[in-house]
LUMPA-449845 format. One record per residue (C-alpha): residue in one letter; y negated, z negated, x negated. Coordinates in steps of 0.2 Angstrom, whole numbers, padded with zeros to 4 digits, always signed. Example, Ala and Ser with C-alpha at 12.3 -4.5 7.8 and 13.67 -1.06 7.14 Angstrom:
2
A+0022-0039-0062;S+0005-0036-0068;
***
This chain:
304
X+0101+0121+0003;X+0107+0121+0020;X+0098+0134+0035;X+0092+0120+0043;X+0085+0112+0029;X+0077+0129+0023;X+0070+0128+0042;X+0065+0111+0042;X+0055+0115+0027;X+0045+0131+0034;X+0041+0121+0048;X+0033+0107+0038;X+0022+0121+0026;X+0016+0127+0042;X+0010+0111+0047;X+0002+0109+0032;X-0006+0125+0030;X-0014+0122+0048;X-0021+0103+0046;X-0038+0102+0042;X-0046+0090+0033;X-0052+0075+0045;X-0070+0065+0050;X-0070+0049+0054;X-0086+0040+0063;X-0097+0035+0048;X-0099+0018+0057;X-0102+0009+0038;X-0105-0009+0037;X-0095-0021+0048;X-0076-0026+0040;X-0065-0029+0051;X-0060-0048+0049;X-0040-0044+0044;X-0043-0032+0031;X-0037-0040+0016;X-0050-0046+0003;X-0047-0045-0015;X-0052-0059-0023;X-0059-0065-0039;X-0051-0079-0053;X-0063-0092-0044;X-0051-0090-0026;X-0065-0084-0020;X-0070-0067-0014;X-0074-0054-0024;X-0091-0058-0033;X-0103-0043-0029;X-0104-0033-0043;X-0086-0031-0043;X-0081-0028-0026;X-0096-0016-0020;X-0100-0006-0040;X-0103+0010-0038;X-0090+0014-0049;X-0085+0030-0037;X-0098+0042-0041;X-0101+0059-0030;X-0089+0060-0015;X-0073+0072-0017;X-0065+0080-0004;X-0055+0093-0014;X-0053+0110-0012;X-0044+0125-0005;X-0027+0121-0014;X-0010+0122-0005;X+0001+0108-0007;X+0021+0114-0001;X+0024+0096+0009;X+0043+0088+0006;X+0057+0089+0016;X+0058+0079+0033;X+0070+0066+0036;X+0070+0067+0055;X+0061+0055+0067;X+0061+0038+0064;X+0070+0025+0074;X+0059+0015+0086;X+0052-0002+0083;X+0061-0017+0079;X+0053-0029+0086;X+0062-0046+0079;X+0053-0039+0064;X+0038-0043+0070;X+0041-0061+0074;X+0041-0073+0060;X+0054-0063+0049;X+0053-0072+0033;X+0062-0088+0042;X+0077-0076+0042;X+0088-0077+0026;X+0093-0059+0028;X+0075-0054+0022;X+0067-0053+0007;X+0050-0059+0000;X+0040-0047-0013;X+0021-0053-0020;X+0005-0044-0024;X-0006-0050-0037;X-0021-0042-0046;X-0029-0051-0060;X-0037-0066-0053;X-0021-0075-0046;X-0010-0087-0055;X+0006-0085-0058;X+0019-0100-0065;X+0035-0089-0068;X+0046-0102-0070;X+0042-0112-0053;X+0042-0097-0044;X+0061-0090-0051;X+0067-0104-0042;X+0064-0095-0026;X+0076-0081-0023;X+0068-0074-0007;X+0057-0067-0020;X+0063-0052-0026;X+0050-0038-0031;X+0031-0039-0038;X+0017-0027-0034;X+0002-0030-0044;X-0017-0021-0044;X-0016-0007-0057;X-0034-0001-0054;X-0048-0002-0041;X-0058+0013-0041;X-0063+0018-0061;X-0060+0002-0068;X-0041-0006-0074;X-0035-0022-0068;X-0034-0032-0086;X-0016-0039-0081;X-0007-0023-0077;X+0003-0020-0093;X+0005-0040-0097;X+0012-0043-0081;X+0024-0029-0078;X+0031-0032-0094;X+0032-0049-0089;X+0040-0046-0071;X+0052-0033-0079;X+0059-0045-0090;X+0062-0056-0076;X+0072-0043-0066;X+0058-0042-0054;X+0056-0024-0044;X+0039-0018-0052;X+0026-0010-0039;X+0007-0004-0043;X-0008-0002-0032;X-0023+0007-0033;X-0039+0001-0023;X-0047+0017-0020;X-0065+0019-0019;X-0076+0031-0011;X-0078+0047-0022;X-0070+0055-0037;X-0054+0053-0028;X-0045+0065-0042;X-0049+0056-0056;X-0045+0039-0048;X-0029+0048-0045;X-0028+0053-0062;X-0031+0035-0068;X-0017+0030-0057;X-0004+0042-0063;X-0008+0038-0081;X-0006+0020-0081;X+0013+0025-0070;X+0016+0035-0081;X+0033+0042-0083;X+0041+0026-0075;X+0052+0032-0059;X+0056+0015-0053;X+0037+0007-0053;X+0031+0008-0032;X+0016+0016-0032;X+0004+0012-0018;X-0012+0019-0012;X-0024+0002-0003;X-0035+0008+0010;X-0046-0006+0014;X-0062-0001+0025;X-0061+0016+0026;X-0076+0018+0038;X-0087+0008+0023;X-0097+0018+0009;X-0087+0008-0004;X-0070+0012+0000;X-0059+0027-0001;X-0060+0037+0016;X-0046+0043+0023;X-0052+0060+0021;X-0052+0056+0002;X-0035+0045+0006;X-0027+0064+0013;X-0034+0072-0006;X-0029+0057-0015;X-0009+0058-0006;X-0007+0077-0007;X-0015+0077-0026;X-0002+0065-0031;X+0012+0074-0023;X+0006+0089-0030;X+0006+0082-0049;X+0024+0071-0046;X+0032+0076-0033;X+0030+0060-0027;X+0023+0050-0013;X+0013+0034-0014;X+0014+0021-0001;X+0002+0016+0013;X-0007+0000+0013;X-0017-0002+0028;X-0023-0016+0038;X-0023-0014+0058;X-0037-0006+0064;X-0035+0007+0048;X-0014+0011+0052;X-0021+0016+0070;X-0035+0027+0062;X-0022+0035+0051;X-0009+0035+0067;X-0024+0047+0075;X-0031+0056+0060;X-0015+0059+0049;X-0001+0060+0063;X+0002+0081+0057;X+0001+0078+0040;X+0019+0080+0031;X+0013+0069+0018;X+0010+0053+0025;X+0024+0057+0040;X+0036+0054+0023;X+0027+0040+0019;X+0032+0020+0020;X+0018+0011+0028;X+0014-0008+0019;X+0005-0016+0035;X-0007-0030+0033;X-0007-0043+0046;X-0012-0060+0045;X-0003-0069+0059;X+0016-0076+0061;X+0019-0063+0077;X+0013-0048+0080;X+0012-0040+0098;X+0005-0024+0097;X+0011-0017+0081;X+0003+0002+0081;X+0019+0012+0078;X+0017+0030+0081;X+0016+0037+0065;X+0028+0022+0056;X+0039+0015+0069;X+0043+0000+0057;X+0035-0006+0042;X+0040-0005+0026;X+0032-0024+0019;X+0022-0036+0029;X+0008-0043+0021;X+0007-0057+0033;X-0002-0072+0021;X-0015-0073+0010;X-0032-0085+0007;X-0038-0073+0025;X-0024-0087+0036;X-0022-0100+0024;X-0035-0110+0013;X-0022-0125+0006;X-0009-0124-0007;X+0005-0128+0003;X+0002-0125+0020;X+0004-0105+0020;X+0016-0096+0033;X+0025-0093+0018;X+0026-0105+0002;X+0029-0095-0015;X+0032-0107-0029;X+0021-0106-0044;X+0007-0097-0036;X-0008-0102-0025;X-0014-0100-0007;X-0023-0084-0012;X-0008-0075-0015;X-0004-0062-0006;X+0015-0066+0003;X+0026-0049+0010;X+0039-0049+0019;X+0055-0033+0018;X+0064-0035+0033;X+0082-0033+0025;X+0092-0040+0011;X+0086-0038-0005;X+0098-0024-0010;X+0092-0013+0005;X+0077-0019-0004;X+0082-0010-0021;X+0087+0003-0013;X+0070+0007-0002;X+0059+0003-0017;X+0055+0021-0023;X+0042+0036-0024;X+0055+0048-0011;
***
């Protein structure tokens, strides 16, 4: 490795070695009205005893163990702002879904789209496995779909829900893995003190590190409470925003995006009349947007 690597690298184990763990203001209870809602096969939100089970158990906030953080790849470029503004209208940008078991899909209708070029499905919120993990991955796959995987974390046992994750990845290197932080001030959801042993935990096991998805109000948390951690600096941000222009993207920690989730039942209650129109799906499916061409795409759509 070259000197300034080996630099590089000492620099960012320093920086591990001296964060310290985070507290946010335990303000549970109010959701902010643009983090994204998982839904259940009625369209509908979630029904109670799915969304808010206590499924978690006693909270984890790990323990003294050292993870060596990766390499840096240099500061990031600033803000492209035409990325902010309606870019699915462009043709030079490509269009990725996320689904978790309640959405429909008709494969064949929405082949005929080839803006759409990856899928990222539910793998597992919390304990419990989304039933169509495996069937639509196999599915997708076959289709020459780019396969990605979120877990919806909840709030405690964030090892084993880490655990969960990495067994149903298993040894696949080209699935994306995501972590979903929803409201991470509620008692339901994953904190992002347990987000910071989730992240290092998996890069300790892989060597791998997860995407972000975050809504608004939790990227700027993350901006404040993570900006010195080496982890999520690597990291690719999935931003959740539910509008066709954004204004005041909070870009300190990513500069740019990685996807866009900029549609879902949250702005859109028709079939139809959706910023975005995937074919074969309903208005409660989440709509992405990759601001590149869809081998750019390919090449983006890893763990590194």
């Amino acid at each position: 490795m070259r000197e300034t690597k080996k630099l590089k690298f000492i620099l960012l184990a320093v920086a591990l070695l001296s964060f310290s763990c985070v507290k946010e203001d335990d303000t549970c209870g109010n959701k902010n009205s643009e983090t994204k809602v998982t839904k259940s096969s009625n369209n509908s939100s979630l029904e109670a005893d799915e969304k808010c089970d206590d499924d978690s158990g006693t909270p984890d906030d790990g323990d003294n163990d050292t993870v060596t953080p990766p390499p840096s790849s240099g500061d990031p470029d600033e803000t492209d702002q035409a990325s902010l503004n309606r870019p699915w209208e462009r043709e030079d940008t490509s269009i990725v879904i996320d689904a978790y078991e309640g959405n429909g899909i008709d494969w064949n209708k929405m082949a005929t789209d080839t803006k759409v070029i990856g899928v990222i499905h539910r793998s597992s919120i919390g304990a419990r496995i989304d039933k169509k993990y495996f069937e639509r991955k196999k599915i997708a796959l076959e289709r020459g779909y780019l396969w990605g995987a979120y877990h919806l974390g909840r709030r405690g046992n964030t090892k084993a829900q880490a655990d969960l994750f990495l067994d149903l990845i298993g040894e696949d290197e080209d699935t994306l893995m995501i972590l979903d932080l929803e409201d991470t001030a509620s008692s339901s959801f994953m904190s992002i003190e347990e987000a910071i042993v989730f992240m290092e935990y998996v890069y300790e096991k892989t060597g791998k590190i997860p995407t972000v998805y975050a809504n608004h109000t939790t990227t700027k948390k993350l901006n404040s409470l993570v900006k010195d951690n080496p982890i999520f600096q690597q990291s690719k941000l999935w931003y959740a925003r539910f509008k066709s222009h954004v204004t005041d993207y909070p870009g300190s920690l990513w500069k740019n995006y990685f996807l866009w989730q900029f549609s879902s039942e949250i702005n859109c209650s028709r079939t139809g009349t959706c910023l975005y129109n995937v074919p074969g799906t309903e208005y409660d499916m989440d709509v992405n947007v990759f601001n590149g061409p869809p081998g750019e795409l390919t090449a983006r759509w890893n763990n590194d």
